[in-house]
N, CA, C and O atoms as a MOPAC input file, in Angstrom:
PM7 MOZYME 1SCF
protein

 N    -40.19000 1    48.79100 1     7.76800 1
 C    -39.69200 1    47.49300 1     8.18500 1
 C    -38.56500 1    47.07000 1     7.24000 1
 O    -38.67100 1    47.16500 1     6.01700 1
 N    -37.38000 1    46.55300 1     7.92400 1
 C    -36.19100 1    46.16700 1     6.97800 1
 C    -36.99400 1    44.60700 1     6.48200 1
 O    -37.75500 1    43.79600 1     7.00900 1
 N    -36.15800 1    44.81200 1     4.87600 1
 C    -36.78200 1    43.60700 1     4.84300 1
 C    -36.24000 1    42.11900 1     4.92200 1
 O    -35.01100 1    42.14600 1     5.00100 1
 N    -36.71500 1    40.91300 1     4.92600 1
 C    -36.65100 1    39.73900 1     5.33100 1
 C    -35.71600 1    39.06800 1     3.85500 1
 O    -36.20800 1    38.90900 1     2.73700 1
 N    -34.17700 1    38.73900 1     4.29000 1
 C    -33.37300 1    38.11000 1     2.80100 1
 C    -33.31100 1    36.70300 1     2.78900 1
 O    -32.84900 1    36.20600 1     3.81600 1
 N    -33.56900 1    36.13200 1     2.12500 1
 C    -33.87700 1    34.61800 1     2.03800 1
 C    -31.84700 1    34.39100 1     0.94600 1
 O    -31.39200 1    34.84000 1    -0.10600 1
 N    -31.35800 1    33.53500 1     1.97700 1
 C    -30.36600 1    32.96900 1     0.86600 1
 C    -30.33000 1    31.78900 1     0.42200 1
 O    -30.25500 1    31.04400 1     1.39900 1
 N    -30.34500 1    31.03500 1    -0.80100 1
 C    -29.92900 1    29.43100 1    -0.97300 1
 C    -29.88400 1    29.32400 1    -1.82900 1
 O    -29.63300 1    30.26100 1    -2.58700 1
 N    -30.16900 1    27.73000 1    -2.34800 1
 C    -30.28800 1    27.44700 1    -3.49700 1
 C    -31.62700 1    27.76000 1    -4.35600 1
 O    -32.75800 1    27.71300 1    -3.87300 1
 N    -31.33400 1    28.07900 1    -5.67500 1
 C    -32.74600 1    28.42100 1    -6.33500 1
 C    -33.08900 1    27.10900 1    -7.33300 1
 O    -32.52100 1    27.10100 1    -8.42500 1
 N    -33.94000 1    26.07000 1    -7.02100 1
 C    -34.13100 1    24.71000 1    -7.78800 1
 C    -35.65300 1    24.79500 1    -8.42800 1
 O    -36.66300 1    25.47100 1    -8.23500 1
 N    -35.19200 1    23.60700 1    -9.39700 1
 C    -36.31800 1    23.14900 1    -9.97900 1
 C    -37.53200 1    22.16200 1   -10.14200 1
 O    -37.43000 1    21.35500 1   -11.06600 1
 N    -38.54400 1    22.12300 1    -9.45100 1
 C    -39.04300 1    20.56600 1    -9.37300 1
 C    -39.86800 1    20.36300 1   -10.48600 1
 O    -40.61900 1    21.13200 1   -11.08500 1
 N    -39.57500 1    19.13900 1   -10.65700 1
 C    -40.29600 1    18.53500 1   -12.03400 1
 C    -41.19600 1    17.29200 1   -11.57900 1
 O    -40.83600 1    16.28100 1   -10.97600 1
 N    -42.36400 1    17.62000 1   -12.00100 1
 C    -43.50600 1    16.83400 1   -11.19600 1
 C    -44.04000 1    16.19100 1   -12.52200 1
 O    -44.42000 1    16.73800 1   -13.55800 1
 N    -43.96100 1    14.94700 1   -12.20300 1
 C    -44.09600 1    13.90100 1   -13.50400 1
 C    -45.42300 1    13.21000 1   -12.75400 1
 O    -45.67800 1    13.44900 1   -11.57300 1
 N    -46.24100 1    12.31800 1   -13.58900 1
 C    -47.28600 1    11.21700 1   -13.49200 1
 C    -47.07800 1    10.47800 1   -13.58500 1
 O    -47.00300 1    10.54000 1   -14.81200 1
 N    -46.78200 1     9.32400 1   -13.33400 1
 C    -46.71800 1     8.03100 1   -13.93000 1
 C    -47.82500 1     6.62100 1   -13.59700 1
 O    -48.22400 1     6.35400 1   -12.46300 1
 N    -48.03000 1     6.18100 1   -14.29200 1
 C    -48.96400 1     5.10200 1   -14.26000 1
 C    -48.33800 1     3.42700 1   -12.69300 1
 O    -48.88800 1     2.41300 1   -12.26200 1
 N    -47.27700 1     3.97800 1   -12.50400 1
 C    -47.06900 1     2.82700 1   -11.28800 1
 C    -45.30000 1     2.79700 1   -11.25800 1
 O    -44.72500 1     2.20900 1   -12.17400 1
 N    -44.67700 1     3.31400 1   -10.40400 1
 C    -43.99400 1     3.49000 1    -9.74100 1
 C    -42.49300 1     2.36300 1    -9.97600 1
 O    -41.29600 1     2.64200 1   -10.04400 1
 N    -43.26700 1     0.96400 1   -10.05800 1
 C    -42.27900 1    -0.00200 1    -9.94500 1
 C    -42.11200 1    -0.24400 1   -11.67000 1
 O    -41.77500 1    -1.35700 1   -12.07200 1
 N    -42.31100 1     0.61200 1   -12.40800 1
 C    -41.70600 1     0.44600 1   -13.63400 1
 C    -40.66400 1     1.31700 1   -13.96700 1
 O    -40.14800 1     1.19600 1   -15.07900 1
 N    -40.32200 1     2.05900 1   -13.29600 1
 C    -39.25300 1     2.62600 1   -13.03500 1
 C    -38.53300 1     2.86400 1   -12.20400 1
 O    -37.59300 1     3.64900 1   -12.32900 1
 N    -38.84100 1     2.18100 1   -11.07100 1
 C    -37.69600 1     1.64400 1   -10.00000 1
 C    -37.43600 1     0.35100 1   -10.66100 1
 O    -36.67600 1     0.86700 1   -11.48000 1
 N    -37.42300 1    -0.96500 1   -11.01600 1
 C    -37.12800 1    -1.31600 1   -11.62700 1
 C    -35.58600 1    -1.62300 1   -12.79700 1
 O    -34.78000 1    -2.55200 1   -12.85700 1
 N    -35.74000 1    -0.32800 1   -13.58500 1
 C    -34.65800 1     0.61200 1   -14.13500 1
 C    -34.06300 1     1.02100 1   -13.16900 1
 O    -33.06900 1     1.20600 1   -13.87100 1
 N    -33.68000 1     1.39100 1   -12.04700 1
 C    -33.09800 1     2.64600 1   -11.71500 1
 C    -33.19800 1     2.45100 1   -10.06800 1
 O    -33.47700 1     1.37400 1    -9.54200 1
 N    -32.96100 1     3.51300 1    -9.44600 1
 C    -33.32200 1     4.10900 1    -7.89200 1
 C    -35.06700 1     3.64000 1    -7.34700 1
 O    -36.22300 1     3.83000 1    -7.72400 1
 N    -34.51700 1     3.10800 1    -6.51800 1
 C    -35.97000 1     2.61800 1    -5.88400 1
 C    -36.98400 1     3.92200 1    -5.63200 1
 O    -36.41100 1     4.60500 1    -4.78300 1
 N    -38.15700 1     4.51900 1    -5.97900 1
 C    -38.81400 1     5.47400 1    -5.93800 1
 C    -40.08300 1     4.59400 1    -4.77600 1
 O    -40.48300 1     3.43400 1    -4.87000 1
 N    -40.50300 1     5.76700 1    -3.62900 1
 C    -41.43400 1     5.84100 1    -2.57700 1
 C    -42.20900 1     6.75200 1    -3.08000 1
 O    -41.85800 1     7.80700 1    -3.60900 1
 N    -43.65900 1     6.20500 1    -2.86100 1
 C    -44.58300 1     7.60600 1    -2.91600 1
 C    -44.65700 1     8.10300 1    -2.15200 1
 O    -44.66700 1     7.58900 1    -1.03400 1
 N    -44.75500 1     9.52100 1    -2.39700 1
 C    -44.35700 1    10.63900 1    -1.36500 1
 C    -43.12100 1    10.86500 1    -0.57100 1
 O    -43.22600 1    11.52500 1     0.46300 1
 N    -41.68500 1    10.28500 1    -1.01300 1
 C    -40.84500 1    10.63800 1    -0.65100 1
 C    -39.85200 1    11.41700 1    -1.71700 1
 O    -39.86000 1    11.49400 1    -2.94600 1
 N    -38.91300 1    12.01100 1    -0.59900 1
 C    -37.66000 1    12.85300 1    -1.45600 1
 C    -36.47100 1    12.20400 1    -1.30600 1
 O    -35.99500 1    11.90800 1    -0.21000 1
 N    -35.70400 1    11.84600 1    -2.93400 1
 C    -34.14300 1    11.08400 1    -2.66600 1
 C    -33.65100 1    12.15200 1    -3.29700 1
 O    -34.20600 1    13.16400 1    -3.72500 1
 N    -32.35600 1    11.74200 1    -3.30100 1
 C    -31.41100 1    12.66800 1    -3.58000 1
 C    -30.53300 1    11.06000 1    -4.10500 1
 O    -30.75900 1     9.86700 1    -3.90100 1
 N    -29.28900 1    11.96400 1    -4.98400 1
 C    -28.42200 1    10.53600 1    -5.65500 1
 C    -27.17800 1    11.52000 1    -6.45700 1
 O    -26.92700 1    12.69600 1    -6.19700 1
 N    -26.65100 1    10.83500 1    -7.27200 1
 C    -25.86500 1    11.42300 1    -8.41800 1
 C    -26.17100 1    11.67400 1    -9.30000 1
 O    -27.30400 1    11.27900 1    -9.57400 1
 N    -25.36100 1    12.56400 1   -10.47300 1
 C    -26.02200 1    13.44500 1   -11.52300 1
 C    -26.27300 1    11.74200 1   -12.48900 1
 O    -27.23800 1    11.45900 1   -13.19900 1
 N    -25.58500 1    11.24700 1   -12.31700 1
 C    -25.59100 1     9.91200 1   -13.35400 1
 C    -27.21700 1     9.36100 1   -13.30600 1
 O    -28.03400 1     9.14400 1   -14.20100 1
 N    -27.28900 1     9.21400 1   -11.42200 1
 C    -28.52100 1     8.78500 1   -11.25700 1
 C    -29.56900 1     9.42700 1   -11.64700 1
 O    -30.58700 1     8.98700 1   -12.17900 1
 N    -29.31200 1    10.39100 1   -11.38900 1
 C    -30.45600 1    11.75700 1   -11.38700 1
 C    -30.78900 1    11.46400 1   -12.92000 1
 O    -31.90600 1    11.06200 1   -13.24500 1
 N    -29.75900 1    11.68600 1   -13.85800 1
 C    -30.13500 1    11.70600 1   -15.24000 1
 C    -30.84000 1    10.51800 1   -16.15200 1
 O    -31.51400 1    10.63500 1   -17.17600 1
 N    -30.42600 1     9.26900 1   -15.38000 1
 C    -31.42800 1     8.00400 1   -15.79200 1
 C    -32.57300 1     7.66200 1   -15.49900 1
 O    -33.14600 1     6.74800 1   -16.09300 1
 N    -33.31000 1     8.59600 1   -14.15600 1
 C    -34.18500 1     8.68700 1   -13.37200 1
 C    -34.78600 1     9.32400 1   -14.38400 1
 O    -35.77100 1     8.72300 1   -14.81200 1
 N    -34.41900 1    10.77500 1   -15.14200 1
 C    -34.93400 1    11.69200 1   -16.05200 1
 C    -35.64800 1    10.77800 1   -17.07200 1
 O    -36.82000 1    10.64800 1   -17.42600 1
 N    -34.29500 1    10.10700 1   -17.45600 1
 C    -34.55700 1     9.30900 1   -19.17100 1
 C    -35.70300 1     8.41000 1   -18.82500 1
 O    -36.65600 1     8.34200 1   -19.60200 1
 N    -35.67400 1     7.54300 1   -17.44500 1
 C    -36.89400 1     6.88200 1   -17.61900 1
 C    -38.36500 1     7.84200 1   -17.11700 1
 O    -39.45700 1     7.41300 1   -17.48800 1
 N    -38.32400 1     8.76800 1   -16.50900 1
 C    -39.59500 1     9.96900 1   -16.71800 1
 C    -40.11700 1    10.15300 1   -17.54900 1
 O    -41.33600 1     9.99800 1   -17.62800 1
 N    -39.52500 1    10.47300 1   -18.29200 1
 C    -39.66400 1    11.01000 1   -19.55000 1
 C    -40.20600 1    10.24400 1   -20.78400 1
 O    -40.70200 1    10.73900 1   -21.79600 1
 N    -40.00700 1     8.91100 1   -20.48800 1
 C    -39.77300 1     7.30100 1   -21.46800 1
 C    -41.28900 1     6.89600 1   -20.86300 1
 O    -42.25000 1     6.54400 1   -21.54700 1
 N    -41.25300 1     7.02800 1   -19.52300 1
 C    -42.67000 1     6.30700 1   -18.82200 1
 C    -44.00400 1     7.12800 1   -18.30000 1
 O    -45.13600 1     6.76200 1   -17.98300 1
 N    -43.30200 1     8.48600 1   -18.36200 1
 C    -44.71400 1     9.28100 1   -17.43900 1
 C    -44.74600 1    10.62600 1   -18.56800 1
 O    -44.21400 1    10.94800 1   -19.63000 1
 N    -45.32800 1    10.94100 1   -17.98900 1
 C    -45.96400 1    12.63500 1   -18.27100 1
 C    -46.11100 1    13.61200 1   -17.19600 1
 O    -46.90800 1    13.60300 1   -16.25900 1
 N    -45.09100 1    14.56000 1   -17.53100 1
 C    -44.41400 1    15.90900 1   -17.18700 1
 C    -45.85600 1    16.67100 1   -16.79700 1
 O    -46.40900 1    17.17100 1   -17.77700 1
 N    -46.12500 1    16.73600 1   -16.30100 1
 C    -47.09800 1    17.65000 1   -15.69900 1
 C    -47.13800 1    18.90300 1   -15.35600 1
 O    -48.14200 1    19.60900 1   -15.44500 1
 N    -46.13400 1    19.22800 1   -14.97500 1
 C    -45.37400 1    21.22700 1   -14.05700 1
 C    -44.02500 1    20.96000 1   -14.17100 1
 O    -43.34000 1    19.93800 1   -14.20600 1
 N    -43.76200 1    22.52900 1   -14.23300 1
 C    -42.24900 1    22.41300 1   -13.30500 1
 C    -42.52400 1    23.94500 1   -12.59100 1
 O    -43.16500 1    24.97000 1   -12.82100 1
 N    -41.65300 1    23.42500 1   -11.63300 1
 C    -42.07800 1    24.85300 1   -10.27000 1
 C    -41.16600 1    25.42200 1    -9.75100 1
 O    -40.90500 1    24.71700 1    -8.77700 1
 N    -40.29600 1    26.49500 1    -9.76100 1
 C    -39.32100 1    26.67400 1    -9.07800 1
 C    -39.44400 1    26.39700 1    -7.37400 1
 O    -40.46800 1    26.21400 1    -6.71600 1
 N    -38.07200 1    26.43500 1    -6.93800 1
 C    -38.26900 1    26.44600 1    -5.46900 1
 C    -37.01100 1    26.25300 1    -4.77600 1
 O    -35.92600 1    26.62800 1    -5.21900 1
 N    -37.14300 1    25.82000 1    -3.97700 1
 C    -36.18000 1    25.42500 1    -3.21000 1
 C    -36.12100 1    26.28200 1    -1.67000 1
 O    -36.72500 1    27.35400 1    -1.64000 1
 N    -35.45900 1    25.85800 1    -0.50000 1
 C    -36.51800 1    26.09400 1     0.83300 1
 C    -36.17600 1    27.68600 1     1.21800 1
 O    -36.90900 1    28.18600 1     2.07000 1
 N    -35.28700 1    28.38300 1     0.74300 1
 C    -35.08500 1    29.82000 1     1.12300 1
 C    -36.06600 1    30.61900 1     0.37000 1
 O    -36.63700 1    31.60900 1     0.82800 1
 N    -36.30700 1    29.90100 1    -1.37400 1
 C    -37.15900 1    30.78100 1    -2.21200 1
 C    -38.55800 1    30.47700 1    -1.45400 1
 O    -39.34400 1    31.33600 1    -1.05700 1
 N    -38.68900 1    29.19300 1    -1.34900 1
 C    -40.24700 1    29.03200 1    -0.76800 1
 C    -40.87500 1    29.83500 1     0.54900 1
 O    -41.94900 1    30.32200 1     0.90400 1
 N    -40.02000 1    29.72400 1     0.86200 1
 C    -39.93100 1    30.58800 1     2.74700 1
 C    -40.12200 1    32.36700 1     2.24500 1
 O    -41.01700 1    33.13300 1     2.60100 1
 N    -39.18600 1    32.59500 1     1.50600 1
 C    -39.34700 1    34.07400 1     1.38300 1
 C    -40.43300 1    34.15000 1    -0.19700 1
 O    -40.22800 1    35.19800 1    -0.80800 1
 N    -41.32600 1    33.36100 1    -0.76800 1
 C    -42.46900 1    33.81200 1    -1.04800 1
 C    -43.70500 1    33.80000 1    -0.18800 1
 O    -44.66900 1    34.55700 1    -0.30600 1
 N    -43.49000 1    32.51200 1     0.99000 1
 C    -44.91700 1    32.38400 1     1.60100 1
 C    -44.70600 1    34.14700 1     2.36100 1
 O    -45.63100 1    34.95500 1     2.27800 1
 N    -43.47700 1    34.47300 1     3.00400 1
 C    -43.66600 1    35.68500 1     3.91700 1
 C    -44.35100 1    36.59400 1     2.95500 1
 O    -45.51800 1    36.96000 1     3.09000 1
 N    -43.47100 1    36.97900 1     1.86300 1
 C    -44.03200 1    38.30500 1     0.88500 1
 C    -45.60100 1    37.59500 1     0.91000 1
 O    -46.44400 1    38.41300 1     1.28000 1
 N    -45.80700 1    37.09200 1     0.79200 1
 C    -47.69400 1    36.72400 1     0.56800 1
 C    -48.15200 1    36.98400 1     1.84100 1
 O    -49.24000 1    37.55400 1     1.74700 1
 N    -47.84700 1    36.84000 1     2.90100 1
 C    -48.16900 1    37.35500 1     4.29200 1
 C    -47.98100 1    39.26200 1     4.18000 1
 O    -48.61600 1    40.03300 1     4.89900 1
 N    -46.94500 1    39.70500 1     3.08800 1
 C    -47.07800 1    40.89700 1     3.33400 1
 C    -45.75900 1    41.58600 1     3.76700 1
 O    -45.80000 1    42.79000 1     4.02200 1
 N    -44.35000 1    40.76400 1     3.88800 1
 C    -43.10400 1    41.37600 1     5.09400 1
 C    -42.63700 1    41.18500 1     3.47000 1
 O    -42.87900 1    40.38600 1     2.56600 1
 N    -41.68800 1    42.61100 1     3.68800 1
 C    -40.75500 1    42.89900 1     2.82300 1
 C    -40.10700 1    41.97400 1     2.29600 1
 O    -39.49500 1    41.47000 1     3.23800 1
 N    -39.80200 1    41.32000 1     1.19500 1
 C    -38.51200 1    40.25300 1     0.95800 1
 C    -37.53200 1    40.51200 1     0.03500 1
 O    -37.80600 1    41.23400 1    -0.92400 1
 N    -36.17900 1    39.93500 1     0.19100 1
 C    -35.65600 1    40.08800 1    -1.07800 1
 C    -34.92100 1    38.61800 1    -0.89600 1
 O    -34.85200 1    38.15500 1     0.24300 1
 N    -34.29700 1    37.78100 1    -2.16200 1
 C    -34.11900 1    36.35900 1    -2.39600 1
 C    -32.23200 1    36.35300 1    -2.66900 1
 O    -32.06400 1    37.32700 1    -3.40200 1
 N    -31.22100 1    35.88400 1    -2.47700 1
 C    -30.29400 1    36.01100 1    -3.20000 1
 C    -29.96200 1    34.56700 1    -3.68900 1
 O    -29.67900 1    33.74600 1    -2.81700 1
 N    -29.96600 1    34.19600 1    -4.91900 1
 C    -29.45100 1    32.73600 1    -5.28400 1
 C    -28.49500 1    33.22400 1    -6.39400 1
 O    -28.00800 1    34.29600 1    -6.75500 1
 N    -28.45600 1    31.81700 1    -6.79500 1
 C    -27.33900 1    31.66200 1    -8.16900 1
 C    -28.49800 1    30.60800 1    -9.10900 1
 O    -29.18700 1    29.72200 1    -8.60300 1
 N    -28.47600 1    30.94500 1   -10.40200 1
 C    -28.96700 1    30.08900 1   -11.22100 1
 C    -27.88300 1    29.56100 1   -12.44800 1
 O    -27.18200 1    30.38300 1   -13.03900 1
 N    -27.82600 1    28.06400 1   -12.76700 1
 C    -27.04300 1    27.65900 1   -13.86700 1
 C    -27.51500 1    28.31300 1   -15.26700 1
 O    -28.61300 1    28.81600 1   -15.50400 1
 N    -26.32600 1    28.16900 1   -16.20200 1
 C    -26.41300 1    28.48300 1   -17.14000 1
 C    -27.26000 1    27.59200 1   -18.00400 1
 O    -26.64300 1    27.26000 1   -19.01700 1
 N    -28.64800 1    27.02700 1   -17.92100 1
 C    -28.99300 1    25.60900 1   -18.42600 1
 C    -30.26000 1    25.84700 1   -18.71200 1
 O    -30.77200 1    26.90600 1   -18.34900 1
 N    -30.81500 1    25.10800 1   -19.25700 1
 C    -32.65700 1    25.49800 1   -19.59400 1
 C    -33.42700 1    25.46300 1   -17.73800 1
 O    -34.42900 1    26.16900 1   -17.62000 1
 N    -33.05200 1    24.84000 1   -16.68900 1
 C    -34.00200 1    24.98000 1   -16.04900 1
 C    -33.18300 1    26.32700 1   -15.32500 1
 O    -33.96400 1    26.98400 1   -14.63600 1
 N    -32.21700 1    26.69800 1   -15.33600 1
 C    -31.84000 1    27.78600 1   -14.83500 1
 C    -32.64100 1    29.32900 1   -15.83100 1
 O    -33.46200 1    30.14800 1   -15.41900 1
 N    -32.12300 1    29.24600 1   -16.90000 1
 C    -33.15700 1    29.84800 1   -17.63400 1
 C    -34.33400 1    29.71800 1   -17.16400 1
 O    -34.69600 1    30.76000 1   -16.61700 1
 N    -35.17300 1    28.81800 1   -17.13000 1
 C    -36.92100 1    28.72900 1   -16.61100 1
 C    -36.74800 1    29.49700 1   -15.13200 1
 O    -37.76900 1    30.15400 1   -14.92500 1
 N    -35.84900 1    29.61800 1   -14.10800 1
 C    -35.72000 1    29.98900 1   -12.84900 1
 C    -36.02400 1    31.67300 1   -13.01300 1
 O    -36.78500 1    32.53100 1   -12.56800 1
 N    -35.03800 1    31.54400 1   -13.84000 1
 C    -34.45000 1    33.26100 1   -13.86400 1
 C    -35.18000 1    34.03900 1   -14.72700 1
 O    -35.15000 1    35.27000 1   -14.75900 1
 N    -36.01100 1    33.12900 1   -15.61200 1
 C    -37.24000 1    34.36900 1   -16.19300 1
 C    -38.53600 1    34.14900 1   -15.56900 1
 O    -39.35700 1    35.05700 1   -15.44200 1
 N    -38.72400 1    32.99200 1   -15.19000 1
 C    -40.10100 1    32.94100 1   -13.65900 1
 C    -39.58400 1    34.69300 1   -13.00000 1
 O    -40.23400 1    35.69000 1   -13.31600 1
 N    -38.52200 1    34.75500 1   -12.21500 1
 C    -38.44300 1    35.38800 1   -11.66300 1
 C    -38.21900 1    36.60900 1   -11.81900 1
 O    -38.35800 1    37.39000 1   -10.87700 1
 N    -37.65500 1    37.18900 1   -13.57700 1
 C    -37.84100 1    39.08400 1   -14.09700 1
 C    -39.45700 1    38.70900 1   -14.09500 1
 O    -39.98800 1    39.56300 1   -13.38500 1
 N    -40.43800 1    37.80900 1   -14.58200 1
 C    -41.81500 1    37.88400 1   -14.55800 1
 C    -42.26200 1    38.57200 1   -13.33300 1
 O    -42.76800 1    39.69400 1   -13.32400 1
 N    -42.04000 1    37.81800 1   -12.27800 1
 C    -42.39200 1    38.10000 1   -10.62600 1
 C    -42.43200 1    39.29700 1    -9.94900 1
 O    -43.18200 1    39.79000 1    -9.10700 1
 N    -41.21200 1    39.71700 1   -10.66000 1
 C    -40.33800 1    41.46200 1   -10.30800 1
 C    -41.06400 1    42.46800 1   -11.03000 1
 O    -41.27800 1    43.62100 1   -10.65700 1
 N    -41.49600 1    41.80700 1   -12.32000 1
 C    -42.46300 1    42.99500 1   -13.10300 1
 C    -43.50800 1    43.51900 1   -12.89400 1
 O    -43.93000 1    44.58300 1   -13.34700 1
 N    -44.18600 1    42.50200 1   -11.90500 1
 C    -45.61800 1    42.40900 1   -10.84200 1
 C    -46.32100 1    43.20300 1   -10.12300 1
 O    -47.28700 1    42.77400 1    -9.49200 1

């Protein structure tokens, strides 16, 4: 069987705790539980500072919807291979050695 190539982006999610929500919307971007925003790096990065200031880091997980798609198949068993790009940055680093780990498997 040829196998199944997943292309996209290769991301990072960072899954924080926090004790209540409106102490850091408040600061910043209005946050929903259980939803996904998207914003600017400006935003993105004050969103961080108050994470970081108010909650506790819990995981970080690679992903993003081509990598996720072409691990659930390989776990079903169909050939895969992934093509992304990772930054030169600590979570790109965390991406790209998750993944010589994976390959060593």
């Amino acid at each position: 069987m040829k196998p199944i190539i997943g292309f996209g982006a290769l991301n990072l999610d960072l899954i924080f705790e926090v004790e209540d929500l409106k102490s850091i919307s408040l600061k910043g971007p209005r946050l929903d539980p259980g939803k996904e925003d998207f914003g600017s790096d400006e935003e993105f990065e004050s969103l961080l500072d108050q994470l970081k200031r108010y909650g506790t880091l819990k995981s970080r997980s690679g992903g993003g919807s081509a990598a996720n798609t072409i691990v659930a198949l390989a776990r079903m068993g169909f050939p895969t291979k992934l093509i992304g790009k990772v930054g030169e940055d600590l979570e790109g680093f965390f991406n790209s050695t998750r993944e010589q780990i994976a390959m060593s498997n």
